[in-house]
N, C-alpha and C positions, 0 to 999 in steps of 0.2 A: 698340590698335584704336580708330580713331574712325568711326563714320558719321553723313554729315547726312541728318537726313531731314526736313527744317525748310524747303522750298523755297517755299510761300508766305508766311513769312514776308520768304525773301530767297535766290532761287537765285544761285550763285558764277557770275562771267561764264564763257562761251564764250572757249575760248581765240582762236577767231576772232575774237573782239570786243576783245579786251586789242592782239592784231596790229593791227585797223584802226585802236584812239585812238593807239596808243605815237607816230605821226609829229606828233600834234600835243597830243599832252605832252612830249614831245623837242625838238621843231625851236622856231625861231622861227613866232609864229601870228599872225595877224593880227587886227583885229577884223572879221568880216563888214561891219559897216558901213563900213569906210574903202575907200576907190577906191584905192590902191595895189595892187600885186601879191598882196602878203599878204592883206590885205582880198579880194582877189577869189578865193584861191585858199581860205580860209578858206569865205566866202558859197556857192561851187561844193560842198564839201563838205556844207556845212548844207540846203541843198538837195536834193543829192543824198540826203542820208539822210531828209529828206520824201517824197521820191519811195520811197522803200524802205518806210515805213511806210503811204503810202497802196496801195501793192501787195499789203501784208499786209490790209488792211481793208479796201478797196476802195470808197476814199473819193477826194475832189478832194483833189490836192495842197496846194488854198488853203484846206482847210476843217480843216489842223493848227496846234493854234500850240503849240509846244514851252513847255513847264516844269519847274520842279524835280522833280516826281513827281506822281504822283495826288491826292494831299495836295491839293496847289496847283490843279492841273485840276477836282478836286471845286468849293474855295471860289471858282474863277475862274466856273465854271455858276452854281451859286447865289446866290454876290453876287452878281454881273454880269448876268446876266439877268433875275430874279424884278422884277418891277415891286413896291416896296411899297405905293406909291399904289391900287394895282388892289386889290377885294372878292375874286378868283377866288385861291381856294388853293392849295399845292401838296400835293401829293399823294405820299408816300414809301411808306418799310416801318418793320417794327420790326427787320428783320433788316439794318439798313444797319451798312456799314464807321462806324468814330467820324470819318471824313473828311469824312463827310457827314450823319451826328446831330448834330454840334458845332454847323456853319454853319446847320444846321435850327433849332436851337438861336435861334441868333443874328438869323435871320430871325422868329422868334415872337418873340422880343425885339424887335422894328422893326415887331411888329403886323403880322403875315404868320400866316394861319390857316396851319398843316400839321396835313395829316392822314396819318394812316401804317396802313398796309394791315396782318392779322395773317398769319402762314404757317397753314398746317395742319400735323398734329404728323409730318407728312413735309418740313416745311423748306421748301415752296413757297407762295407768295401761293396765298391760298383766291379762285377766281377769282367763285364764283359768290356770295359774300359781298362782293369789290370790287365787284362788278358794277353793283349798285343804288349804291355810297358815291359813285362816281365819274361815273356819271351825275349824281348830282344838287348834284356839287360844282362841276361845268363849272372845271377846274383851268386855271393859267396853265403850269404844269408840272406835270410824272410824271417823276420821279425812283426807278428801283428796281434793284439793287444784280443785276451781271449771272449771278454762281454766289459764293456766298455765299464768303468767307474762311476758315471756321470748319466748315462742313458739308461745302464743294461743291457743295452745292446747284443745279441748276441753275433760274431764274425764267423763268415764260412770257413773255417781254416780248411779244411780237408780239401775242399775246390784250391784255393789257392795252393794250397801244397802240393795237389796234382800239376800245378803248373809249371814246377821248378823240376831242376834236374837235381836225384838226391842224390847222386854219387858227390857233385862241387855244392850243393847246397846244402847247408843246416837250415831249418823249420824249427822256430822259436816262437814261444807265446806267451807273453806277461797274463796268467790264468789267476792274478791273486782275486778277483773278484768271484773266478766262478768254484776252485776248490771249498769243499764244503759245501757248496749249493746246487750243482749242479754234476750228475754222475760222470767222471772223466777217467775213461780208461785208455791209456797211452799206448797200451799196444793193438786198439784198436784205431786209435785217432790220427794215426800217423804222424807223431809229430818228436822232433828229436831233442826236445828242451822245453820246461816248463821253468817258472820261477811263480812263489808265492809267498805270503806271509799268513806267519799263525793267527795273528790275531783277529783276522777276516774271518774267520773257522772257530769264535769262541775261546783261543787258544793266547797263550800270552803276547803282548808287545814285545819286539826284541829279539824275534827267532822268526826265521822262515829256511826257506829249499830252495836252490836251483837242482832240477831233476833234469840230467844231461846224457842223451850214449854215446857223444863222442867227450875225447878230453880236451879243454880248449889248451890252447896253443901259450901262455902264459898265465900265470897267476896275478890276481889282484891284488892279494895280501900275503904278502912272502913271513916266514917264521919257521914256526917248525913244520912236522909230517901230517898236520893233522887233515882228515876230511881226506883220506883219499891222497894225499900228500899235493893237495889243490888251495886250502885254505888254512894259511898259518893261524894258531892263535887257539888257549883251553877252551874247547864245547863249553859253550852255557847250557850247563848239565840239565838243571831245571825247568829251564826254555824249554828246551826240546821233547824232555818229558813232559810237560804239558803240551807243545807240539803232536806228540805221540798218541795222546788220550782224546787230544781233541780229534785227531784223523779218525782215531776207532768210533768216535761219536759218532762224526758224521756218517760214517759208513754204515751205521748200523740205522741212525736217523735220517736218512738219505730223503725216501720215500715220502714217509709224513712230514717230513720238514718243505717241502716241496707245495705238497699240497697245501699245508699251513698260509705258506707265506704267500701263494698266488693268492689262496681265497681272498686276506687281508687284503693284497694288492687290487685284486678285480674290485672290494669292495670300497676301498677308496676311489679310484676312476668313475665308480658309477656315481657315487655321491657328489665329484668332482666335477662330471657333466652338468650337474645342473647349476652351473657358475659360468654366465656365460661370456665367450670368448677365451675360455677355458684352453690349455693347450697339452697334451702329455706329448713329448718329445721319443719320437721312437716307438709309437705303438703299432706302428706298422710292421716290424722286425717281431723276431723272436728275442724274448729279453731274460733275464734275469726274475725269476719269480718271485724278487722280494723290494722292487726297484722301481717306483714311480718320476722321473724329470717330468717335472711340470712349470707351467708358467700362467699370471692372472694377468693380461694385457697390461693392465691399469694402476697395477702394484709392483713397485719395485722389489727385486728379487731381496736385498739386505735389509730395507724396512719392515717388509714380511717377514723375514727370519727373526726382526727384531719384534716385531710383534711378537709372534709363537712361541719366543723365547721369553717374552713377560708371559706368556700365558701359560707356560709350564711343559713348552715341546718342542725337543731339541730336534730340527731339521738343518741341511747344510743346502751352502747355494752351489756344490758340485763336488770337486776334488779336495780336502783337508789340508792339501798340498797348498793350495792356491786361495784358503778361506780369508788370508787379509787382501787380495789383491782385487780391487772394484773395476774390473775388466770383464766384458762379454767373455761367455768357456770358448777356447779354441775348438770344442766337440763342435758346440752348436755353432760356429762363426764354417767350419769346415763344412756341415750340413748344409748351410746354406741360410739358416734361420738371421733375421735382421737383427742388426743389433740393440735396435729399441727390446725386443721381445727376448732376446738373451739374455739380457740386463735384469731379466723380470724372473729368469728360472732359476727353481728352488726345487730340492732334492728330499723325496724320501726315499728312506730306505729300511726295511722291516727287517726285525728278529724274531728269534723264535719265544724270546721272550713279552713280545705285546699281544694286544689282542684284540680282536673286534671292537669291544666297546673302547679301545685308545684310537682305535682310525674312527670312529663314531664319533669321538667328543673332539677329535683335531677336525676332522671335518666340518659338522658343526660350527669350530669357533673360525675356520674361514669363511662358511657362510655370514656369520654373523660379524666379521670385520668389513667382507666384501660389502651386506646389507649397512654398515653403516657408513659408507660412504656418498660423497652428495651426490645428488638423483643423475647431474650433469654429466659426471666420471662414469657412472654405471652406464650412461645409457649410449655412452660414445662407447664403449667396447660391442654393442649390440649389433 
């Protein structure tokens, strides 16, 4: 028996998606930029799968520039844009992906004030504590992370984005968790930059989007004109066609993929309650419908993983980014949650690929780890 239940660290492609790359990891490919046949029939493709993803988001075709994943689309916003010459700050979270702490990092290393918003011990930005920060920061950017990695979480952008002034401010959202999962139309949401990765979306490792409508102010990766003449370097032609196919997936499986994945989810937590001292982190928010953070007081969060993982179920204890590091999440330490009990959370996360009876028999074999432990541990978490 194996089950994944591990999908936003990295859901397995769509078999539809492996069909549309295989003709151009097989065939002879061209480079998009060359004027020969190949080159054109290559460029047609690359294209074609922009249009597939402004479909899904409901953005201008010109306002995508394809990259390696989110990783890359995070440091492309950040560096690229943030004037460091300018007084006016940016403005983040404490609950950010490390794709975009690092390069925050990096920017306050270049003498760039960031300020970073707290959640409330429900895993959302406390709106009426930004409220005064951000008025009197007058920010060059708002950077806040779209449904958290680790919780699900889902964040008010739209309030917060009401907050800023959008002539001097750009509204930025690290969205690789909720594309795909959740319906996100951009020129409803008001928001001037997105960044994702494919592989969240079914879609390959190795490709993602920053979706931008202004042009930042430098490039990250100098070369040739490619992307807009923003990101040097040949389109991973295949990436992004399977990027492509997996946007039309989702778009078209929006709906039932939705309901799918709460049902699972609702039905693990109920099964979950009857463990007691039981914690799901963030259920008080609106979250992510395929997304349980949970914690067993009494179990450590890596023994458990090591457990599940001889029992044939792949769960993670947060971010993938941080799976060797045996530290409380900065998510849950920013919430407020103590570090005895952070130590102890453990991540599910559902696809479209499980099922009922995989959250049934995981469930289960937690009951039946939790029941065999000595009567003294169980009855100190009561």
């Amino acid at each position: 028996m194996s089950i994944y239940l591990d999908h936003n660290a990295t859901s397995p492609m769509h078999p539809e998606v492996i069909d549309a790359m295989l003709p151009f990891l097989q065939n002879p490919v061209g480079n998009p930029s060359s004027l020969h046949s190949y080159g054109r029939m290559a460029r047609s493709a690359v294209e074609s799968a922009r249009a597939e993803v402004a479909q899904l988001l409901g953005c201008d075709d010109s306002s995508i520039i394809f990259t390696s994943g989110g990783t890359e689309a995070n440091n492309m916003l950040l560096k690229g844009y943030v004037d460091r010459s300018s007084q006016a700050p940016v403005i983040s979270s404490e609950i950010e992906h490390p794709s975009v702490l690092e390069p925050l990092k990096q920017l306050q290393s270049d003498g760039v004030e960031v300020i970073r918003l707290k959640p409330n011990a429900a895993g959302q930005i406390d709106l009426e504590a930004a409220r005064p920060i951000i008025a009197a920061a007058d920010p060059q950017l708002l950077s806040v992370i779209y449904a958290n990695n680790e919780t699900g979480v889902i964040q008010p952008l739209p309030a917060l984005a009401a907050m800023v002034d959008r002539d001097s401010c750009l509204v930025h959202s690290d969205a690789t968790q909720a594309v795909g999962k959740l319906p996100l139309d951009l020129s409803q949401l008001d928001l001037d930059a997105i960044s994702f990765s494919a592989h969240k979306l079914r879609g390959p490792q190795g490709v993602g989007a920053l979706v931008i409508n202004r042009k930042p102010r430098q490039r990250l990766i100098s070369g040739g004109e490619q992307e807009h003449k923003l990101r040097g370097g040949t389109e991973n032609v295949a990436g992004i066609v399977g990027l492509g196919k997996a946007a039309a997936l989702a778009r078209m499986e929006m709906e039932f993929k939705q309901q799918h994945l709460s049902r699972l989810r609702d039905a693990f937590e109920s099964r979950l309650a009857n463990i007691p001292g039981s914690v799901v982190f963030g259920q008080q928010a609106p979250r992510l419908p395929n997304t349980t953070y949970f914690a067993i007081p009494y179990y450590h969060g890596e023994t458990l993983l090591m457990e599940l993982d001889r029992a044939g179920f792949a769960l993670a204890s947060g971010s993938a980014c941080h799976s060797a590091v045996t530290e409380p999440s900065h998510v849950l330490k920013a919430m407020g949650v103590e570090d005895n009990l952070a130590l102890n959370a453990i991540r599910l996360s559902i696809g479209m690929d499980n099922s009922l009876q995989d959250i049934e028999q995981l469930a289960t074999k937690l009951q039946a780890l939790v029941d065999n432990l000595p009567a003294v541990i169980r009855q100190a978490a009561v």
